[in-house]
C-alpha positions as CSV (number, residue, x, y, z in Angstrom):
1,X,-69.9,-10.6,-333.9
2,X,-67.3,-8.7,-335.5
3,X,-66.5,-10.0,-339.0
4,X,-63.1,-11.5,-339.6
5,X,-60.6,-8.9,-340.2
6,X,-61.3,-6.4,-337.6
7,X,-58.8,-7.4,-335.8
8,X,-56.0,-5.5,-336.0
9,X,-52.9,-6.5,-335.7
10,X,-50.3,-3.5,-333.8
11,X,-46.6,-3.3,-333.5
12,X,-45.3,-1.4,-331.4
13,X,-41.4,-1.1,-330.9
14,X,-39.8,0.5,-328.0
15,X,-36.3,1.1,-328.4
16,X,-33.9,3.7,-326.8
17,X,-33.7,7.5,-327.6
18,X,-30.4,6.7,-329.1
19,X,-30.5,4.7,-332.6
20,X,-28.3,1.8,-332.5
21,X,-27.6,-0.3,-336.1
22,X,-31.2,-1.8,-336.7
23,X,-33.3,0.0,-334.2
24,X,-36.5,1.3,-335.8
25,X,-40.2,2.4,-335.2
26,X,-39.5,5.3,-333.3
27,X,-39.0,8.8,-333.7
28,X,-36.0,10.9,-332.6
29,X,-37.3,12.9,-329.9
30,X,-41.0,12.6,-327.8
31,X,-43.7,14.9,-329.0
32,X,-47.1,15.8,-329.1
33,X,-49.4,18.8,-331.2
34,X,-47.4,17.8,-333.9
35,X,-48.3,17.0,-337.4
36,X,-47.5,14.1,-339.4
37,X,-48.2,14.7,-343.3
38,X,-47.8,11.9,-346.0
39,X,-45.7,13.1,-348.8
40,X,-46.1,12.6,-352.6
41,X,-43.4,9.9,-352.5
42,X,-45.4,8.4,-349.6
43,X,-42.2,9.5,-346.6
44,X,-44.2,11.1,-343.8
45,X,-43.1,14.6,-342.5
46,X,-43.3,14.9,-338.7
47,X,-43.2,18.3,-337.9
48,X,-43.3,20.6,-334.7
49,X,-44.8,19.7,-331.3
50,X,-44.5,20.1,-327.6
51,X,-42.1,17.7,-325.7
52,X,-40.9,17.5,-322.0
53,X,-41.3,19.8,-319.5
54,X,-43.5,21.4,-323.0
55,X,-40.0,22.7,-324.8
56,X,-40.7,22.9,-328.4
57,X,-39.1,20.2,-330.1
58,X,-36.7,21.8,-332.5
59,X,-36.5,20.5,-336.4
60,X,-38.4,17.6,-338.7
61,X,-38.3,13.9,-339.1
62,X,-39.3,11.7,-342.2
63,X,-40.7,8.5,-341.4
64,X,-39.9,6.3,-344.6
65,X,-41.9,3.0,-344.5
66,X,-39.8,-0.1,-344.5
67,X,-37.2,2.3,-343.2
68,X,-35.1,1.1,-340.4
69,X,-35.2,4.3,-338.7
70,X,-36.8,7.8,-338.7
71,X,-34.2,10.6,-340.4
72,X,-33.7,13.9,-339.3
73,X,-35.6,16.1,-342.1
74,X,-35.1,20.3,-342.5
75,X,-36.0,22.6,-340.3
76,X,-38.4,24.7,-340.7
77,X,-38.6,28.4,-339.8
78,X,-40.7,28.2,-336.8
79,X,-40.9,25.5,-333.8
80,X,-44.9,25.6,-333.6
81,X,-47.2,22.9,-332.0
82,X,-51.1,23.3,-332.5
83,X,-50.3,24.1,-335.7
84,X,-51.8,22.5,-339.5
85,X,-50.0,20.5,-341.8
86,X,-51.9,20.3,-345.4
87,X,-51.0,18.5,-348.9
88,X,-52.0,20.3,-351.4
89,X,-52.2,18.9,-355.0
90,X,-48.9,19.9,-356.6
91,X,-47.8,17.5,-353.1
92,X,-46.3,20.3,-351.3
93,X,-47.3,20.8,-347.7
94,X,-48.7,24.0,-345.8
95,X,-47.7,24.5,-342.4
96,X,-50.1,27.3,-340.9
97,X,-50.1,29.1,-338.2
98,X,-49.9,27.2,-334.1
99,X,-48.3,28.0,-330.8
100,X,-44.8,29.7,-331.2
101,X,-41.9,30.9,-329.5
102,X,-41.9,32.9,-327.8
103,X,-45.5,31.8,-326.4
104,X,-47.5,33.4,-328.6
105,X,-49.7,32.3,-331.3
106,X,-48.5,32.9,-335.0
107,X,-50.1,34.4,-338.1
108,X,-46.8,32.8,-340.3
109,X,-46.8,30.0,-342.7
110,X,-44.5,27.9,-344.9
111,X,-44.3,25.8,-347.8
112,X,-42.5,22.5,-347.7
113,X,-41.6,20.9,-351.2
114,X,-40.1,17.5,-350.1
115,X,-36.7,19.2,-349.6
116,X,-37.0,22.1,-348.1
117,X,-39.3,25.1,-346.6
118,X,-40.0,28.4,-347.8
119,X,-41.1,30.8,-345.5
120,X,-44.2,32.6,-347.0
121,X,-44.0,37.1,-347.1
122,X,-47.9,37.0,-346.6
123,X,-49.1,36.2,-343.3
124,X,-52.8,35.3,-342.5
125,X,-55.4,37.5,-341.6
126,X,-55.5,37.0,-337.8
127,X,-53.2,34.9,-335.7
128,X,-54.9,31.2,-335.0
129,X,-53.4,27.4,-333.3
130,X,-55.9,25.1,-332.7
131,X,-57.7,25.9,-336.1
132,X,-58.7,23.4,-338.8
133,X,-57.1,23.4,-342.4
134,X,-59.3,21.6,-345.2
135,X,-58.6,21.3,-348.7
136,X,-61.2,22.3,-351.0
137,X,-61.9,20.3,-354.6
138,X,-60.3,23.3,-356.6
139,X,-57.1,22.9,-354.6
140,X,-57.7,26.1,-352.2
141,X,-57.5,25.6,-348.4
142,X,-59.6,27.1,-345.9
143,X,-58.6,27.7,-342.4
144,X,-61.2,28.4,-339.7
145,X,-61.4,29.6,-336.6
146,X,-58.8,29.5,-333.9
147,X,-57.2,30.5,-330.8
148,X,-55.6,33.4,-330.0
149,X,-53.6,32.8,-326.6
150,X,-55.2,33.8,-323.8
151,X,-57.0,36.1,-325.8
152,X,-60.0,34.8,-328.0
153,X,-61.4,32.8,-329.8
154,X,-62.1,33.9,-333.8
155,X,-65.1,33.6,-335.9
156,X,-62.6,35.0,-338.9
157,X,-61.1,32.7,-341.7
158,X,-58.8,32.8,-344.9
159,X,-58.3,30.8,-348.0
160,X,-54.9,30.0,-349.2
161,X,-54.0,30.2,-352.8
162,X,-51.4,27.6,-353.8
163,X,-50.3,29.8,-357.0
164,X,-50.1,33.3,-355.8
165,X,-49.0,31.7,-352.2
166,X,-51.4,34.2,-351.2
167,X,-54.1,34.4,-347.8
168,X,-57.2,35.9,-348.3
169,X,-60.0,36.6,-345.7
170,X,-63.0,34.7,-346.6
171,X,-66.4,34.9,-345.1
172,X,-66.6,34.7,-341.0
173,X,-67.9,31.7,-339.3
174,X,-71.5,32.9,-337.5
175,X,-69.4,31.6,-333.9
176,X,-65.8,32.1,-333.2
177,X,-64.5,28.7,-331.9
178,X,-61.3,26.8,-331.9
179,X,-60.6,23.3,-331.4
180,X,-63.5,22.2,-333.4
181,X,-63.6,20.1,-336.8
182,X,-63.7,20.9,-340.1
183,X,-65.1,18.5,-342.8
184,X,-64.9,18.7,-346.3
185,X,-68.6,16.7,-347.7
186,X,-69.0,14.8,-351.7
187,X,-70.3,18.1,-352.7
188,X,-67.5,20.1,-352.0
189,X,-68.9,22.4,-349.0
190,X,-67.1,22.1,-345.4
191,X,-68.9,20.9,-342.4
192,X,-67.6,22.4,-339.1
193,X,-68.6,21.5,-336.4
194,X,-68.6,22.3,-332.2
195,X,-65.5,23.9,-330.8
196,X,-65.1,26.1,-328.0
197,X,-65.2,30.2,-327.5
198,X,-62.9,32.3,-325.4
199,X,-63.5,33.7,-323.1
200,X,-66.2,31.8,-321.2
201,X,-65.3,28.9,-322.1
202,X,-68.2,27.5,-323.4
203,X,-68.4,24.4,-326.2
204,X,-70.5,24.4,-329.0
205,X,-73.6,22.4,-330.5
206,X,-73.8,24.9,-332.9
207,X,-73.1,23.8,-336.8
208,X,-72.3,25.5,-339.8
209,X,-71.4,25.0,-343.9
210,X,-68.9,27.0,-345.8
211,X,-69.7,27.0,-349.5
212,X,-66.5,27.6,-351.9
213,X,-68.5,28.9,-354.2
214,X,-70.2,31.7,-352.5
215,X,-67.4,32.1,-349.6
216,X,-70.1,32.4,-346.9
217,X,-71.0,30.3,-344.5
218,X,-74.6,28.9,-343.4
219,X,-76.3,27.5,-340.0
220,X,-77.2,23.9,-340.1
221,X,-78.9,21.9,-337.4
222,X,-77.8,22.0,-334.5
223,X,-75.9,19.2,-333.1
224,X,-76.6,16.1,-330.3
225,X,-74.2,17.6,-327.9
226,X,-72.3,20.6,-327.9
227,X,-68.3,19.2,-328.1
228,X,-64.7,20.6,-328.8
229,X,-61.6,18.3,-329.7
230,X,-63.2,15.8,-331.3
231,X,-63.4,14.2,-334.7
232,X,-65.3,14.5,-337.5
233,X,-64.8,11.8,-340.7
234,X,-66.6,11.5,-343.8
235,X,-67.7,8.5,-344.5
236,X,-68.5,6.7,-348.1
237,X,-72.4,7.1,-347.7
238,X,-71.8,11.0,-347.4
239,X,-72.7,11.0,-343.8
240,X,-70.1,12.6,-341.5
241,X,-69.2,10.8,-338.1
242,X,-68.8,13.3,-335.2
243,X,-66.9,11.1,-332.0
244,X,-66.2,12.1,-328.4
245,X,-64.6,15.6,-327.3
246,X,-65.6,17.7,-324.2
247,X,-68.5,18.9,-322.9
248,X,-68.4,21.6,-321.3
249,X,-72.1,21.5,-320.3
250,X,-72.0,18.1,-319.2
251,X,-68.6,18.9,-317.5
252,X,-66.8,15.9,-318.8
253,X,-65.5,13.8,-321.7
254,X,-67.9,12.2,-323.8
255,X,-68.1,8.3,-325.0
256,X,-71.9,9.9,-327.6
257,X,-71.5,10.1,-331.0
258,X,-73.7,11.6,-333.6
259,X,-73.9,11.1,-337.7
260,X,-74.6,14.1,-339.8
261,X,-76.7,13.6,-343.0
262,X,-76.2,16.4,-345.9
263,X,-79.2,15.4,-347.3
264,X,-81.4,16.9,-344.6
265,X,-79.0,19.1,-343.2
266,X,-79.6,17.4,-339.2
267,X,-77.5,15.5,-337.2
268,X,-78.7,12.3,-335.0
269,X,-76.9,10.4,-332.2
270,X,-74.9,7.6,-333.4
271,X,-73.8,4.4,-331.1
272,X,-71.9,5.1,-327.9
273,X,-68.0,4.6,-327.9
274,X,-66.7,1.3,-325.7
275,X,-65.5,4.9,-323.3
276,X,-65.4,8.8,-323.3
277,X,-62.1,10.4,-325.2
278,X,-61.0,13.7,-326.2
279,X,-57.4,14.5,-328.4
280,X,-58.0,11.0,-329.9
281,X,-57.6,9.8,-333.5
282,X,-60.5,9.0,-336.2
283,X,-58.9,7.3,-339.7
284,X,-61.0,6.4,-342.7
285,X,-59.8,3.2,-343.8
286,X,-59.9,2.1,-347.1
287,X,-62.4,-1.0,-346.2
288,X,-64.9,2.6,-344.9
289,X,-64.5,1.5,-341.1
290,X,-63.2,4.4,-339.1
291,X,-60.4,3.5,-336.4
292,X,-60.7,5.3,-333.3
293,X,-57.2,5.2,-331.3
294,X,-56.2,6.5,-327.6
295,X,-57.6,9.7,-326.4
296,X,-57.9,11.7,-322.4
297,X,-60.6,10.5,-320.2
298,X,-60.5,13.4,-316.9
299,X,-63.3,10.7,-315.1
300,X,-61.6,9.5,-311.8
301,X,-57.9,9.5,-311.9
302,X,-57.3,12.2,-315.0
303,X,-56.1,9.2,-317.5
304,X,-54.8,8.6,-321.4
305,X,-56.8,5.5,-322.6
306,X,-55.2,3.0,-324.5
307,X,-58.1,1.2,-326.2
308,X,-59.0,1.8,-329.8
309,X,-62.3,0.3,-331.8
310,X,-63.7,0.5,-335.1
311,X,-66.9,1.9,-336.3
312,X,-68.8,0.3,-339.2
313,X,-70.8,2.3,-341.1
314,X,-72.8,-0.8,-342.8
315,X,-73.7,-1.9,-339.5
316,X,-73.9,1.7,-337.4
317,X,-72.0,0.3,-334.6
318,X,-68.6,0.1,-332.8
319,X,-66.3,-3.2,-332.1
320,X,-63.3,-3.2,-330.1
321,X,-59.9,-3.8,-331.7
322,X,-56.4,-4.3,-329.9
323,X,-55.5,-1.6,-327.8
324,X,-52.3,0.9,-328.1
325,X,-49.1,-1.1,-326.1
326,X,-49.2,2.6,-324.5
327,X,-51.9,5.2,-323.7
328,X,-51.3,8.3,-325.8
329,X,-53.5,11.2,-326.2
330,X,-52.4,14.4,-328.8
331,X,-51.0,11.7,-331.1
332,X,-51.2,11.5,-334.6
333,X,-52.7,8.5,-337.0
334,X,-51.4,8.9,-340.3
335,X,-53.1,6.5,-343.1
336,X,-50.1,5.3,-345.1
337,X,-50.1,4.7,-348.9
338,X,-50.1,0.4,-347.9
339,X,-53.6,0.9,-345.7
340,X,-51.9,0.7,-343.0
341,X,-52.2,3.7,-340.3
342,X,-49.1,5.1,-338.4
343,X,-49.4,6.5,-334.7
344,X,-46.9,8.7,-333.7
345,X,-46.2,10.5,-330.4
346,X,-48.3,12.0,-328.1
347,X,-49.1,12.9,-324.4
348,X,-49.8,10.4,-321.6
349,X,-50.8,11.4,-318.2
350,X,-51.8,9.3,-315.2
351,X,-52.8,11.7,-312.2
352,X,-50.3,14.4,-312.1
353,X,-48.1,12.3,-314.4
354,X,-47.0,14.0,-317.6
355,X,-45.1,12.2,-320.0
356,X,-44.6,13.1,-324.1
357,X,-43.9,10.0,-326.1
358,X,-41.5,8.9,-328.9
359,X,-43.1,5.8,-329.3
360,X,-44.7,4.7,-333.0
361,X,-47.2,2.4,-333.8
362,X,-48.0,0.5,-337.2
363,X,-51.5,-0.9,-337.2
364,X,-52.0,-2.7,-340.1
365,X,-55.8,-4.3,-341.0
């Protein structure tokens, strides 16, 4: 039986696209492959995405909690979607790379301080969306991997560093991939894991560990299930929780999990999910539960699921929790300052039915 407190309470408020006096909890225009990046002063910073018909949504929002209403925030230089959004420790935020106008994927980042953006001079080494941008302990961020549209994948990878606002090409993964995760462990090294290559097509079970202080990368055991666009969460015992994605060998979207242990270096199946989900959500709370939200299920009826559940790491399993008042997939969850997570945006679909979303969600614990 779930113990009390995992149920979580959601509120979800629809309003119109135009703000009247008092309308609040949603943002200013639908999108999804945005980010959605807590500041130092605890305002989130929405940035990019795709929205009807997949325009680019133009400009930023700043959620403010306990703000009646999202505010329009700067714009940045580039509309991108697929893109990363990191805080680095002086609390400004790198935006890197993603899918730009004029369809093509960029090798362009900027710098946003709280107030504005500066556009960096130095571009990275190779042009990447659907990457993965981890922080490392001395303040450094490494991105790996990527897409190149309709191009290929890359094995290829830079560091960022915050003083010089430099990129500098680091060691190459031992598999190009994109939409895999990256996972920075206790000890400081980066877990990534799964992804998929280009062409072929293929998704990955393959593993590897970047360590900062030799800037190489190393094989680990391989995984459960080869997987791309899922998650992968650190949890306080040190182990790293890998959920869902796509199979490309099982041709299909996966309910398996697996747990990754540093201290041997292997990974071992972990408790099914309540159903299979790709482009879904995984949040560390600050009880050590993980909250799972939304996600694409192509079984059937190509649908968005709505359900979200928690995973306990005491007891290795997964309870259900009150599901999203709307299906989204793409979405962001954002753990706010209060514990409380935000989910904003993203992509339903139904069939042929395509819809982006506006729509915000507070789920408090």
């Amino acid at each position: 039986m779930p113990r009390i407190g995992w149920q979580l309470s959601i509120a979800l408020i629809l309003v119109a696209l135009t703000h009247s006096v008092g309308a609040q909890e949603q943002m200013l225009a639908p999108r999804y492959a945005h980010t959605a990046t807590v500041l130092a002063d605890g305002r989130v910073l929405i940035y990019g995405g795709l929205g009807p018909s997949d325009v680019f949504v133009a400009g930023t929002e700043l959620f403010e909690p306990g703000s009646p209403q999202f505010r329009r925030g700067p714009c940045g230089h580039k509309r991108r979607a697929f893109h990363t959004a990191t805080r680095l420790p002086d609390g400004t935020i790198l935006v890197a790379g993603g899918f730009i106008l004029p369809y093509s994927t960029s090798r362009t980042a900027e710098l946003f301080d709280g107030r504005r953006f500066v556009f960096l001079e130095q571009k990275m080494s190779a042009p990447r969306e659907l990457h993965a941008a981890t922080l490392l302990d001395d303040g450094r961020v490494l991105l790996t991997g990527g897409f190149v549209g309709g191009v290929t994948s890359l094995a290829k990878c830079d560091l960022f560093e915050p003083t010089a606002r430099t990129f500098q090409p680091t060691g190459d993964m031992h598999f190009s991939r994109f939409g895999h995760a990256a996972c920075r462990l206790t000890d400081g090294r980066v877990l990534v894991t799964g992804g998929s290559q280009y062409p072929g097509e293929r998704s990955l079970a393959q593993a590897e560990l970047y360590d900062p202080a030799t800037e190489e990368f190393q094989r680990v055991g391989r995984m459960v299930a080869d997987r791309f666009r899922h998650n992968a969460t650190l949890l306080p015992d040190r182990r790293v929780l890998v959920t869902g994605g796509y199979s490309a060998t099982a041709g299909r979207q996966l309910s398996s999990t697996e747990l990754f242990d540093p201290a041997t270096g292997t990974f071992t199946a972990g408790p099914d999910m309540s159903e299979p989900r790709m482009d879904h959500t995984a949040t560390l709370l600050p009880n050590g539960q993980v909250l799972i939200t939304g996600g694409f299920n192509g079984a059937g009826v190509p649908h968005t699921v709505s359900s979200c559940e928690l995973f306990d790491p005491e007891e290795g399993s997964f309870h259900r929790a009150a599901p999203l008042p709307r299906a989204v997939h793409e979405h962001r969850a954002t753990l706010l300052p209060s514990g409380s997570v935000l989910v904003s945006g993203g992509l339903k679909v139904e069939g042929e039915d395509k819809q982006a979303v506006a729509d915000v969600g507070v789920i408090s614990p």
